[in-house]
BAGU-197844 format. One line per field, with one value per atom (N, C-alpha, C, O): residue number from 1; x, y, z; atom name. Coordinates in steps of 0.05 Angstrom, whole numbers, plus 32768, in hexadecimal, padded with zeros to 4 digits. Each point is the difference from the previous one (the first is absolute). Layout:
nr (NUM  ...)
x (X  ...)
y (Y  ...)
z (Z  ...)
atom (CA  ...)
//
This chain:
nr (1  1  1  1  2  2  2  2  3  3  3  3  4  4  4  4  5  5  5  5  6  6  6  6  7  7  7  7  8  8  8  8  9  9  9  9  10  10  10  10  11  11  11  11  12  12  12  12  13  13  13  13  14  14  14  14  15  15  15  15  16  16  16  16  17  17  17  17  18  18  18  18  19  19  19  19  20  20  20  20  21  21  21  21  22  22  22  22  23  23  23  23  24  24  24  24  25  25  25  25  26  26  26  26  27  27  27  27  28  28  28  28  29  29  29  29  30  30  30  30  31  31  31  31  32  32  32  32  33  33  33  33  34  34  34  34  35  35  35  35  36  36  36  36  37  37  37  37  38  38  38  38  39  39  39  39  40  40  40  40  41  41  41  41  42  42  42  42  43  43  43  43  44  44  44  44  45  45  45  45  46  46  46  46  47  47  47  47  48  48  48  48  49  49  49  49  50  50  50  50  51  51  51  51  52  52  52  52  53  53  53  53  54  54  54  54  55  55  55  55  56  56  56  56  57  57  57  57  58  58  58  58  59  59  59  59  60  60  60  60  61  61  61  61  62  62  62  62  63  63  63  63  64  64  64  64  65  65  65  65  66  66  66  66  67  67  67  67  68  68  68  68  69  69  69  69  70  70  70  70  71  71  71  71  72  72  72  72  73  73  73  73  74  74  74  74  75  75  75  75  76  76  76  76  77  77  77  77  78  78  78  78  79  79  79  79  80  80  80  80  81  81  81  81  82  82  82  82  83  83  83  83  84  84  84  84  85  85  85  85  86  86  86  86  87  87  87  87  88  88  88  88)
x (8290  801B  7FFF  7FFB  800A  7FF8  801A  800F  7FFE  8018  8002  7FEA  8021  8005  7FF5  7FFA  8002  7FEF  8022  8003  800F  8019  8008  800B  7FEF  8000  7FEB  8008  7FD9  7FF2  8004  7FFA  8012  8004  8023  8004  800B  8011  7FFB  800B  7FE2  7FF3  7FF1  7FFE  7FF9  7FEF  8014  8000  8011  801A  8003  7FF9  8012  800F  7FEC  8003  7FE6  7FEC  8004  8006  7FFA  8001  801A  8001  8012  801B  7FF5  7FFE  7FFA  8004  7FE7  8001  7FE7  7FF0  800A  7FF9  8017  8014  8011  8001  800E  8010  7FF8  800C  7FE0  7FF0  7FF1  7FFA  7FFF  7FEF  8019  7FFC  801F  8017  8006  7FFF  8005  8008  7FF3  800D  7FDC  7FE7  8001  8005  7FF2  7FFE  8002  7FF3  8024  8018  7FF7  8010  7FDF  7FF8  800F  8001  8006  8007  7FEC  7FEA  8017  7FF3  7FE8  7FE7  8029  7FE8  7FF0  7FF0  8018  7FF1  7FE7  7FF0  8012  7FE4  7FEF  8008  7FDB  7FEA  7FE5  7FF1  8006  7FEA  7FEF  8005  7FE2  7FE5  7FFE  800D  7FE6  7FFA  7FF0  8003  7FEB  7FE7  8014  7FF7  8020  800B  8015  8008  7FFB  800C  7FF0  8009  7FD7  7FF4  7FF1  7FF6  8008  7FFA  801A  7FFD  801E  8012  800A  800C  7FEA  7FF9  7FE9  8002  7FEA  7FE8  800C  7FFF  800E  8013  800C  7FF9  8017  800B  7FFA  800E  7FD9  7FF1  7FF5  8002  7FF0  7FED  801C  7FFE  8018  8019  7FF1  7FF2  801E  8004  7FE9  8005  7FE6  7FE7  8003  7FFF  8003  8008  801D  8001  800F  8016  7FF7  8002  7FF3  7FF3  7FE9  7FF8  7FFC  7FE5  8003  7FEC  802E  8006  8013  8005  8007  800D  8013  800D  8001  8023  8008  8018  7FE4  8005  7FFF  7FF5  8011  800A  800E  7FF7  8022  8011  8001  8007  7FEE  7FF4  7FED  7FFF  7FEA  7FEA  8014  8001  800E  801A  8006  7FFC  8011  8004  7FFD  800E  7FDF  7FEA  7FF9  8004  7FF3  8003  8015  7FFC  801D  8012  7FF8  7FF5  800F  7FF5  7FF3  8006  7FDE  7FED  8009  7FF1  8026  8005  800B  7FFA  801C  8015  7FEF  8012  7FDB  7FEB  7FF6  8001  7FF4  7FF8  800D  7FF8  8026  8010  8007  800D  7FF1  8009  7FF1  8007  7FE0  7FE5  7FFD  7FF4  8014  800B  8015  8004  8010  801E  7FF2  7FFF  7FF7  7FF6  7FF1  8009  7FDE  7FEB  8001  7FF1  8013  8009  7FF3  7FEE  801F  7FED  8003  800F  7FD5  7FEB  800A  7FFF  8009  8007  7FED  8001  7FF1  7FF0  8000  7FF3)
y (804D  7FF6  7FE1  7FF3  8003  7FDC  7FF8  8010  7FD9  7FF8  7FDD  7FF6  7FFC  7FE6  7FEF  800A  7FDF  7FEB  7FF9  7FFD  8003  7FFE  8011  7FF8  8020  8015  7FF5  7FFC  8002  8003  7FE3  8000  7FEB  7FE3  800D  7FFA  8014  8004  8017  8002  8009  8013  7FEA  8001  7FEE  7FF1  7FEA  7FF4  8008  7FE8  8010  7FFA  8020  8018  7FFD  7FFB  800B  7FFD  7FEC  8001  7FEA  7FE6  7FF7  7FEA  8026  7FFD  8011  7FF3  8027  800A  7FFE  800A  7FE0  7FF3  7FEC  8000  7FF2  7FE9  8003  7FF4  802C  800B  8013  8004  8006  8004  7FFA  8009  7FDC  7FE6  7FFF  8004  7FF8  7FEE  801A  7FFF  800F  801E  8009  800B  7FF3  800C  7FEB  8002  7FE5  7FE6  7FEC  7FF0  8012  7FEE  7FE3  7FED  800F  7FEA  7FF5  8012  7FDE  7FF2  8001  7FFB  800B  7FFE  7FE9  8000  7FF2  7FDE  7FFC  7FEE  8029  7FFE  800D  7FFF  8012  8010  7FF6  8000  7FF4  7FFC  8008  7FEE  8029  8008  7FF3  7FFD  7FF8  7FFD  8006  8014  7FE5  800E  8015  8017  7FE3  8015  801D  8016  7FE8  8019  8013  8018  7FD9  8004  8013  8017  7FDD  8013  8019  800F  7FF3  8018  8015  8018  7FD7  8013  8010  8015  7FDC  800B  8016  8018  7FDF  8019  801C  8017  7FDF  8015  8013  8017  7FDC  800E  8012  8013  7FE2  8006  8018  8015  7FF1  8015  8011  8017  7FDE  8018  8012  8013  7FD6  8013  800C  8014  7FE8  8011  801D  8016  7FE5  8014  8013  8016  7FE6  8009  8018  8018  7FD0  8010  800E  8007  8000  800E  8011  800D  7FF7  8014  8016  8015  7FE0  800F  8000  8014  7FD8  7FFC  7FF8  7FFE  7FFB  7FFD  7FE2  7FF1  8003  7FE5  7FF1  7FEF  801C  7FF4  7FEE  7FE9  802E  7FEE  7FEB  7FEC  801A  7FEB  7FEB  7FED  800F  7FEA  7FF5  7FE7  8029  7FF2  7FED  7FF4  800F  7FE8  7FEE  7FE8  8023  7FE0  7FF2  7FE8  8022  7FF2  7FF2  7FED  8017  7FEC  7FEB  7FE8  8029  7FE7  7FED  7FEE  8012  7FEF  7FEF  7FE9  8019  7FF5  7FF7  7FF6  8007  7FF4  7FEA  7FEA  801F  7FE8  7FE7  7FE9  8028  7FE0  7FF8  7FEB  8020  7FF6  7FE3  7FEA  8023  7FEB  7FE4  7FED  8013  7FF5  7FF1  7FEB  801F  7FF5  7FE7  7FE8  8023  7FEE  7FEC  7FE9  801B  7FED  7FFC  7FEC  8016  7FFC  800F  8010  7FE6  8019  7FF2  7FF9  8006  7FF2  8010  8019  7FD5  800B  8003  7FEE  801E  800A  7FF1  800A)
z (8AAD  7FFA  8000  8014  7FD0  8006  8004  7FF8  8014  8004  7FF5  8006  7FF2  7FFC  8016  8016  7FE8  800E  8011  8019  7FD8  8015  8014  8015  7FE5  8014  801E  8017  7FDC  8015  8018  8018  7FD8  800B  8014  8017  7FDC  800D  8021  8016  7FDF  8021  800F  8019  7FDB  801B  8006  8016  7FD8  8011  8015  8017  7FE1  8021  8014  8018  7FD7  801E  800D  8018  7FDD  800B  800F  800C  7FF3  800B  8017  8015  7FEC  800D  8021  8016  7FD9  8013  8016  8017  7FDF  8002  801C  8016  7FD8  801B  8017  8015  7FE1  801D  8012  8016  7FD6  801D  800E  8018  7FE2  800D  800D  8018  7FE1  8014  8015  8013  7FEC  8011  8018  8018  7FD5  8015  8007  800D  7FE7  8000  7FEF  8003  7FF1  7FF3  7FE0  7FEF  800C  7FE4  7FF0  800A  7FDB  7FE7  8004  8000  8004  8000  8016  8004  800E  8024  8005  8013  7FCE  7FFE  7FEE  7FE9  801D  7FEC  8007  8008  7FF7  8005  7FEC  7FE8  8029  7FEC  7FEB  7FFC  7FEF  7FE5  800C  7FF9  801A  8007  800B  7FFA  8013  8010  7FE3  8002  7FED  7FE8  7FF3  7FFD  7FF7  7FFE  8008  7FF0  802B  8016  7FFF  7FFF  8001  7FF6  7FEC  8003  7FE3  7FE7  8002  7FF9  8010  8004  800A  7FF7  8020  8012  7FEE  7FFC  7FFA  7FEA  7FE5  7FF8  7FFC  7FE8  8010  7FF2  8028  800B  8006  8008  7FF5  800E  7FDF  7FFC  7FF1  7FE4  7FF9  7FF4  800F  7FF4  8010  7FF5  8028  8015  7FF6  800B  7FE8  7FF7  7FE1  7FFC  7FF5  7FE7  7FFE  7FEA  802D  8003  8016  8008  8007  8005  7FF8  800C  7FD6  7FE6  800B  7FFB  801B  8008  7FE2  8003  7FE2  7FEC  7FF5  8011  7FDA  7FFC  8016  800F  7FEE  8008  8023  8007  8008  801E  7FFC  800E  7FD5  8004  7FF5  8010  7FDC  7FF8  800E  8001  8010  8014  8019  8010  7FED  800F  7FE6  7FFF  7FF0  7FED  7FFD  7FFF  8000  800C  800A  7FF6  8029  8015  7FFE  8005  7FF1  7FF6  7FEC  7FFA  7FFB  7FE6  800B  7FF9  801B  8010  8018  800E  7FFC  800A  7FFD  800C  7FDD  7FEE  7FF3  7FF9  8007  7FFC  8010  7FFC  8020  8014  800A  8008  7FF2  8003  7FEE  8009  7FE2  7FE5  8006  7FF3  8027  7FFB  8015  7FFA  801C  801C  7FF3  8003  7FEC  8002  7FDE  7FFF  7FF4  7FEA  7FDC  7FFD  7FF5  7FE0  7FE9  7FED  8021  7FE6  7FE4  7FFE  7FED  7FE4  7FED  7FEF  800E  7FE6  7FDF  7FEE)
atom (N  CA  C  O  N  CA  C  O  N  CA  C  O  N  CA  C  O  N  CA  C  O  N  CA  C  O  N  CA  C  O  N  CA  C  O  N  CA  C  O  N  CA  C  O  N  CA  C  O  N  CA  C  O  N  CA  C  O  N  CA  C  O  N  CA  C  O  N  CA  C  O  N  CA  C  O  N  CA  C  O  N  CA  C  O  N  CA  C  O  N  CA  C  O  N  CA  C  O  N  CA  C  O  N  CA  C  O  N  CA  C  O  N  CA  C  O  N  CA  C  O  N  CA  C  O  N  CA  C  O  N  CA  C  O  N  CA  C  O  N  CA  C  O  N  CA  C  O  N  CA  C  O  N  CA  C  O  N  CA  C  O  N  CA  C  O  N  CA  C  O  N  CA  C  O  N  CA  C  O  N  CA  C  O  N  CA  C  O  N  CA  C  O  N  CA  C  O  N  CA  C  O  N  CA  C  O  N  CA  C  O  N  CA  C  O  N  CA  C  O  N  CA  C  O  N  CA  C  O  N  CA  C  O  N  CA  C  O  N  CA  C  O  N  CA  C  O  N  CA  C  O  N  CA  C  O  N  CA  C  O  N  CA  C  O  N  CA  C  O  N  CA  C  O  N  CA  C  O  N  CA  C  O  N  CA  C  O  N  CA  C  O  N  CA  C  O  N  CA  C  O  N  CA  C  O  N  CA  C  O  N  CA  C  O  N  CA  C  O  N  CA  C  O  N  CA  C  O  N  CA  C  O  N  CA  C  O  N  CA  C  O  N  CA  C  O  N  CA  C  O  N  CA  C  O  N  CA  C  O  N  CA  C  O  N  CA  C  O  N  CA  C  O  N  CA  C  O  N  CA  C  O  N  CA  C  O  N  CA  C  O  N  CA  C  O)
//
């Protein structure tokens, strides 16, 4: 099922809202109070990519391994937002 490049930019904004509000929920921190390393950014991304392979190779379907790409997408701009993105 392919979806629009607006669609998929619009699921990782949510992610990204919803990263946002669970640093501040969990532990009590502000948006700008969190900057993990580039290096802990990508260990977390790994984290995540071994969820989804783990999701799709145990035939839980698409949709769980998605879901961690999610993550990983909203990760990545997280990492992007902190330390900055380089334009192509």
């Amino acid at each position: 099922m392919k979806v629009s490049r607006d669609e998929v930019y619009a699921a990782i904004d949510g992610e990204r809202d919803y990263q946002d509000n669970t640093i501040s929920n969990k532990f009590g921190h502000q948006r700008d109070e969190v900057c993990h390393p580039v290096a802990a950014e990508i260990l977390m991304m790994e984290d995540y990519i071994a969820r989804a392979r783990k999701a799709w190779t145990d035939e839980k379907g698409t949709g769980p391994a998605l879901q961690m790409v999610r993550k990983v997408a909203g990760l990545a701009v997280r990492c992007m937002e902190n330390h900055g993105a380089p334009k192509r």
